[in-house]
N, C-alpha and C positions, 0 to 999 in steps of 0.2 A: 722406217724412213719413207717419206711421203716421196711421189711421184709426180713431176709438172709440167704437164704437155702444154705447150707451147706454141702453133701453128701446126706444122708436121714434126716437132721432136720434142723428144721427152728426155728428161732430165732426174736422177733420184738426191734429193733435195739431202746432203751431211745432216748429222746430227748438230743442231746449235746453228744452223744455217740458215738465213734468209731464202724467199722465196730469189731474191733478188741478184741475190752472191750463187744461188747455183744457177740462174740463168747466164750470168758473168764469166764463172767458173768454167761453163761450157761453151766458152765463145759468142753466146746468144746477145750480140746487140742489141741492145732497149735502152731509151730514154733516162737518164737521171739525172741527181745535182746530188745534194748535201748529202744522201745515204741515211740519215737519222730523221724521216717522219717529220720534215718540216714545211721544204719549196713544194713537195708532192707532184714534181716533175716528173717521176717515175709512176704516176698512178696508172690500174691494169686495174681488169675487171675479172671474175671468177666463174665462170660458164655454167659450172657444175655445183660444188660445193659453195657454201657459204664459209668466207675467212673468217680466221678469228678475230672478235671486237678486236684486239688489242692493234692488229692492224688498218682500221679505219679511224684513231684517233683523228681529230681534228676536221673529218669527213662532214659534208653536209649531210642531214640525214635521209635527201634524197637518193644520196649515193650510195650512200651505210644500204639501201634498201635493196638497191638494186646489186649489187656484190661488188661494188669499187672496193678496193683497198691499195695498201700501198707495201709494193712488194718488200721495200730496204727496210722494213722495220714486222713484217711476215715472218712468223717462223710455222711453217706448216703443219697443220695436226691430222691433216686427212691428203688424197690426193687431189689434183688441183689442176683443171683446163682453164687458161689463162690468156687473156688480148687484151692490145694496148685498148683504149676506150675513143682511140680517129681511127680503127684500124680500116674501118670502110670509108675513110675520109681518101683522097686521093694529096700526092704530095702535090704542093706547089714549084713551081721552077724560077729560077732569076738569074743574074749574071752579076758575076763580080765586078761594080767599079773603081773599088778604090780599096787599098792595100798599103797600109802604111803603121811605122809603129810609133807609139807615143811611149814606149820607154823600153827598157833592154829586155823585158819579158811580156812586154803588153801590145796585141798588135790592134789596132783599128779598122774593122773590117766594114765594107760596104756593099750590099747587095740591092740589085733593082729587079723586081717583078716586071712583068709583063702586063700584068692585071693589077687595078686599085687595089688596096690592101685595106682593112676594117683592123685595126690594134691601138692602145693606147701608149703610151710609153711609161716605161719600168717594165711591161708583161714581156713575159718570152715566149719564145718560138724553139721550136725543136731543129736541128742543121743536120744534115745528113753527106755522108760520104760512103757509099756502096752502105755495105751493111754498119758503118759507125755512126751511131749518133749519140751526139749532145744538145744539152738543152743552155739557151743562152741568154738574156736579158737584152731588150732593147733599150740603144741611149737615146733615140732620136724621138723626137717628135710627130704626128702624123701629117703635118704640114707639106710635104714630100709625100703623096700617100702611095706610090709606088716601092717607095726605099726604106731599107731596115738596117743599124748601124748597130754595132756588136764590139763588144772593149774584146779581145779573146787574150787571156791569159796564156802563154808557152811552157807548157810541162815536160821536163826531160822526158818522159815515160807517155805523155799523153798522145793519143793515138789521132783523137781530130787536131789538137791545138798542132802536134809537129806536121802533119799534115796540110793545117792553114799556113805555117810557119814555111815548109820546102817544097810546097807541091802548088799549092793552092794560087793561080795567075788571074790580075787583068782581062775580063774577057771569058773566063772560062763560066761554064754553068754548076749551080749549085741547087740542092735540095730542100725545103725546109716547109714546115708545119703553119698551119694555121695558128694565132698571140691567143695566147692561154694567163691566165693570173690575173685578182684581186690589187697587186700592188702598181697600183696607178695613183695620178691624180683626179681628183675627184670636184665636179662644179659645183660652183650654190655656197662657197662656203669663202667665198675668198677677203675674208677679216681672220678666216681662223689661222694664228699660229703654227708655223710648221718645223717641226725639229726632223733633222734626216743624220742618220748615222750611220758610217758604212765602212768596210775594210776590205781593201786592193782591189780585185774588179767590183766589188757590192758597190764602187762609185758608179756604173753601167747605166743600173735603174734608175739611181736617185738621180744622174745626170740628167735625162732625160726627164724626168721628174719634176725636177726643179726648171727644166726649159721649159715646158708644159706651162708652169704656173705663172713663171714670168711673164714669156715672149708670147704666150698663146690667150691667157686667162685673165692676164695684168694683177695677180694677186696680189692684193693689200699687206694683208696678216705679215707679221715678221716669219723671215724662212732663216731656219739657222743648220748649215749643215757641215757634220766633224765627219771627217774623212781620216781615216788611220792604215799608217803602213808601218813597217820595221824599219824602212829607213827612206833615205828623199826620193830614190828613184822610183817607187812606189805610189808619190803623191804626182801622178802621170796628168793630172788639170789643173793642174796649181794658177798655172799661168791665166789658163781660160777663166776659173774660177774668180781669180784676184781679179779681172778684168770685169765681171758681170756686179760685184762688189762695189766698183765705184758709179756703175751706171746702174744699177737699182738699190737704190737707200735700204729698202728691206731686206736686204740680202747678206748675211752674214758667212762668213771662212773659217773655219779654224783647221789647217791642216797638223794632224797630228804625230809625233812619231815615240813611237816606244823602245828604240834603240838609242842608239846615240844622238847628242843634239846638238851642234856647231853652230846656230843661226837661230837668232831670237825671233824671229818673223815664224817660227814652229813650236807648236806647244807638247814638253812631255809627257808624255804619259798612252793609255790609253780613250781610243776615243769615244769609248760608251763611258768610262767612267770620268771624264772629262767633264763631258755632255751634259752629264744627271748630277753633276758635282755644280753648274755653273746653272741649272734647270732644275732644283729640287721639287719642285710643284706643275705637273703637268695637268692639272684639270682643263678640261675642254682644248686640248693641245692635241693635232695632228701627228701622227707618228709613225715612222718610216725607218724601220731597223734591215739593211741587205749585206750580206759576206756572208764570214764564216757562221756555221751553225750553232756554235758554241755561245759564240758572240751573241746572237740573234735571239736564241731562246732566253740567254741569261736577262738578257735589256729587255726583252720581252714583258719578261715578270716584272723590272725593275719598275720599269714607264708605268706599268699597272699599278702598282705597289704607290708609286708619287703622285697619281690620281689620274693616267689617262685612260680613257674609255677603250675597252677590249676593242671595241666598233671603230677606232679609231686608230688600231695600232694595224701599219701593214706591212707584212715580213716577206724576204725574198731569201733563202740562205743557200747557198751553195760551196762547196768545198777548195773552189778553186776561184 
């Protein structure tokens, strides 16, 4: 059993165990999201040993070079001295303005720096509460460049979202990271088509995403984005959405639901399989897959598979 110092504590890594699950295991707060080698919100770098390939999938091979990897998909083979890759970064601070919820398990969070902020919208930032942290996608745009807007999901178990949910006030100060992440919008392109696919908060990024291209870019190209929950309370921009729909032509809705369906303004099913069912040819098609991980990887392949360029597909997945 491998061994995994950690700052000042070390850790001996179960058999069949991520680097990531025995950090966890032993109370050691670090960054993550989907757990399966996708968002790579959990990326740590290896001081000592070099990790196994198998946990740099998808790494750039600047990183591969340098000993990044990604601890949730790590199963250690040697022992292992281990740091987040901002650990000399200093955090950021801001104050809570606005706290509100847009549905019975989704709350709308908003936070203002002090200092201008450099991020795109879809990228996330890491949130910090004493030693808890998660990583979270931004909805807003950089047009506020002080202020960062956060969908946060409420988990009976989760330790920031109850947190943001009973503790967290108006006013009070909060911690978080310098925007991290590929899955943005992107200038110079704006005739090209855009399909966005997302399930319960994976609306977060593509919100912002889609505001970006709008109100910011004036994107031409048709933008069409299926949004999927299990049931209506889940589809938490419905309203906003339907609303941006009649005041930009290009802009298409399909909210979708895979439970029960009372209201023909909601389309059943699933919304990746929706999506590629009503989009069978995605050549030279922008692509925007954010939720669950399952979801993300499968459509992944799919969009590829119906013609859109690897360079062109961009993924945020996280498990909540």
């Amino acid at each position: 059993m491998a061994r995994i110092k950690f700052k000042d504590q070390t850790v001996i890594a179960e058999n069949n165990e991520t680097v990531l699950q025995s950090l966890l295991r032993s109370n050691i707060q670090v960054p993550y999201g989907c757990q399966q080698g996708v968002c790579q919100s959990c990326l740590m770098r290896s001081l000592d040993n070099t990790p196994p390939s198998s946990s740099q999938t998808g790494l750039k091979e600047t990183q591969q070079k340098q000993n990044y990897f990604l601890p949730c998909i790590c199963l250690p083979e040697n022992d292992m001295t281990v740091a987040l890759p901002n650990a000399e970064k200093t955090w950021l601070e801001a104050e809570v303005i606005e706290k509100k919820a847009l549905s019975i398990n989704v709350i709308l969070l908003k936070i203002k720096s002090k200092e201008p902020l450099t991020f795109f919208a879809g990228q996330f930032v890491n949130l910090r509460n004493n030693d808890v942290i998660r990583s979270y996608s931004i909805a807003n745009t950089p047009n506020l460049s002080h202020e960062l807007a956060f969908h946060i999901r409420i988990l009976p178990d989760g330790k920031f979202s109850r947190f943001v949910a009973d503790d967290l006030e108006i006013g009070m100060p909060l911690s978080f990271s310098h925007a991290q992440g590929s899955c943005h919008y992107l200038e110079g392109k704006s005739e090209q088509p855009l399909l966005l696919i997302g399930t319960g908060t994976g609306l977060a990024p593509l919100y912002g995403i889609l505001k970006d291209a709008l109100l910011t870019h004036k994107h031409q190209g048709e933008i069409h984005l299926f949004h999927g929950s299990r049931d209506e309370s889940g589809l938490y921009l419905e309203e906003k959405l339907t609303a941006l729909t009649q005041n930009y032509p290009n802009f298409h809705y399909t909210p979708c639901l895979s439970g029960e369906v009372n209201n023909e303004k909601y389309t059943k099913g699933r919304a990746n399989e929706i999506a590629l069912k009503q989009f069978p040819k995605l050549k030279d098609w922008c692509v925007y897959l954010c939720g669950q991980p399952e979801m993300v990887l499968q459509t992944k392949r799919a969009t590829y598979l119906l013609g859109a360029s690897l360079k062109d597909i961009y993924i945020d997945a996280f498990s909540s």
